[in-house]
VOVO-500998 format. One record per residue (C-alpha): residue in one letter; chain; residue number from 1; x, y, z. Coordinates in steps of 0.001 Angstrom, whole numbers, plus 500000, padded with zeros to 6 digits. Each point is the difference from the previous one (the first is absolute). Example, Ala and Ser with C-alpha at 12.3 -4.5 7.8 and 13.67 -1.06 7.14 Angstrom:
! residues 2
PT   rest   kette    nr       px       py       pz
PT      A       A     1   512300   495500   507800
PT      S       A     2   501370   503440   499340
//
This chain:
! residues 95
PT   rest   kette    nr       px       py       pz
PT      X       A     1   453658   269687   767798
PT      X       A     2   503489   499418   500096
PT      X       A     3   499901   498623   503703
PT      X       A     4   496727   497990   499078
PT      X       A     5   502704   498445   497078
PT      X       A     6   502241   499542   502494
PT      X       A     7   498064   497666   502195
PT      X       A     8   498558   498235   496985
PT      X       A     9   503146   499226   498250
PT      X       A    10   502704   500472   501859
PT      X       A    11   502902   501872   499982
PT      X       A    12   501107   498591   496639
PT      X       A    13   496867   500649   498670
PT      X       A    14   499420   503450   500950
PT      X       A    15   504194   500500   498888
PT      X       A    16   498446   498381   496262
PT      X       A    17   497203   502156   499712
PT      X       A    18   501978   503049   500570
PT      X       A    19   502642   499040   497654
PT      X       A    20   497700   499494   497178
PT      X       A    21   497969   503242   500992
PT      X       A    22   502906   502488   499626
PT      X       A    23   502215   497950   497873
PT      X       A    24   497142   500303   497454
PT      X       A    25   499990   504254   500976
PT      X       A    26   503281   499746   499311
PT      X       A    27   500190   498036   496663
PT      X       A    28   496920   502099   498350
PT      X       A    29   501974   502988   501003
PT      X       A    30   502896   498596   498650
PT      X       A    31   498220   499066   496734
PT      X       A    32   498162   503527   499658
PT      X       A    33   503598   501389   499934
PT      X       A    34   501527   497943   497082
PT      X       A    35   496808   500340   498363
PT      X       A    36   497859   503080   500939
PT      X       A    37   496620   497879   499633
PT      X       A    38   497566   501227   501834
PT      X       A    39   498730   496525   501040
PT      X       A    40   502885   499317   502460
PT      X       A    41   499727   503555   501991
PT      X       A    42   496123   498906   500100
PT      X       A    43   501035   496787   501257
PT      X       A    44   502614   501304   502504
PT      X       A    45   497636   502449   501199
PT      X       A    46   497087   496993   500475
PT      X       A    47   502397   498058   502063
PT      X       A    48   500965   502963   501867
PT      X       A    49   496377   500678   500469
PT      X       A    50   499707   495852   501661
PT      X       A    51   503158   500295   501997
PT      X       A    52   498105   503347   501897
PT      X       A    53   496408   498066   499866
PT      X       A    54   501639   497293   501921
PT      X       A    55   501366   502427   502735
PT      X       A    56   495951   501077   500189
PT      X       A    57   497992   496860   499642
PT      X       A    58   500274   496941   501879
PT      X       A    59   499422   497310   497317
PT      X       A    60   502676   500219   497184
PT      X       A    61   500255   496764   498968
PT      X       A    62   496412   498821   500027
PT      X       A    63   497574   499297   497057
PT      X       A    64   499215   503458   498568
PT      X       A    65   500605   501689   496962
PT      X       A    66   502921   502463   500974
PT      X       A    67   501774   496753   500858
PT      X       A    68   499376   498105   496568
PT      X       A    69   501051   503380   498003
PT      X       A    70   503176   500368   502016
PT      X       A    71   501210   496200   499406
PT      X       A    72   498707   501022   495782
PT      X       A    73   502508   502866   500477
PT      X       A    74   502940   497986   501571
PT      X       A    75   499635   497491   497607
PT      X       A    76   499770   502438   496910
PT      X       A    77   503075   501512   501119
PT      X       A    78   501769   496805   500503
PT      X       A    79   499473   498264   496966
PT      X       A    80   500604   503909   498101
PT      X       A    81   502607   499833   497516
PT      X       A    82   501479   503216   499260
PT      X       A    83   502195   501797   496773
PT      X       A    84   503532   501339   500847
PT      X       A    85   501543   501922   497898
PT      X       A    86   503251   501870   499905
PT      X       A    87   501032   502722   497622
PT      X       A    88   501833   498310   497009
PT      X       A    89   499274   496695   501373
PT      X       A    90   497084   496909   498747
PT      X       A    91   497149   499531   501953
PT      X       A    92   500334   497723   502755
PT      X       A    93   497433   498324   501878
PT      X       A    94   500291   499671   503716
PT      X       A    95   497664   499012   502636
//
């Protein structure tokens, strides 16, 4: 799948698509450690789950439902606003 993204989009495009795959593993990790929600290891674990299906299928990017719940994820995670808290310190808000 990647290749098949590769000769659809480009080099830029298949560099894109990977960024915003495991960028978003590594921000819902990153979340799920500040926060312990379960939600971000599930949605760490999803993407993980896409990244592998697209070593395995040959049509990552098409029309299908895996496709629309990964972009739901990636999207969840970037517009996530998350609590951070210090000992002793007021909440702060940071994205």
């Amino acid at each position: 799948a990647y290749l098949e993204c590769l000769l659809d989009l480009g080099l830029v495009g298949l560099a894109a698509f990977a960024l915003a795959l495991f960028g978003g593993v590594a921000r819902s990790l990153a979340l799920h450690r500040l926060s312990q929600a379960p939600t971000f290891a599930f949605s760490g674990a999803f993407l993980t789950f896409c990244a592998a299906n697209g070593l395995l299928e040959s049509a990552v990017l098409r029309s299908m439902e895996l496709t629309f719940l990964t972009m739901a994820v990636l999207i969840n995670l970037g517009l996530r606003r998350h609590e951070v808290r210090c000992q002793g310190e007021p909440k702060l808000w940071s994205v």
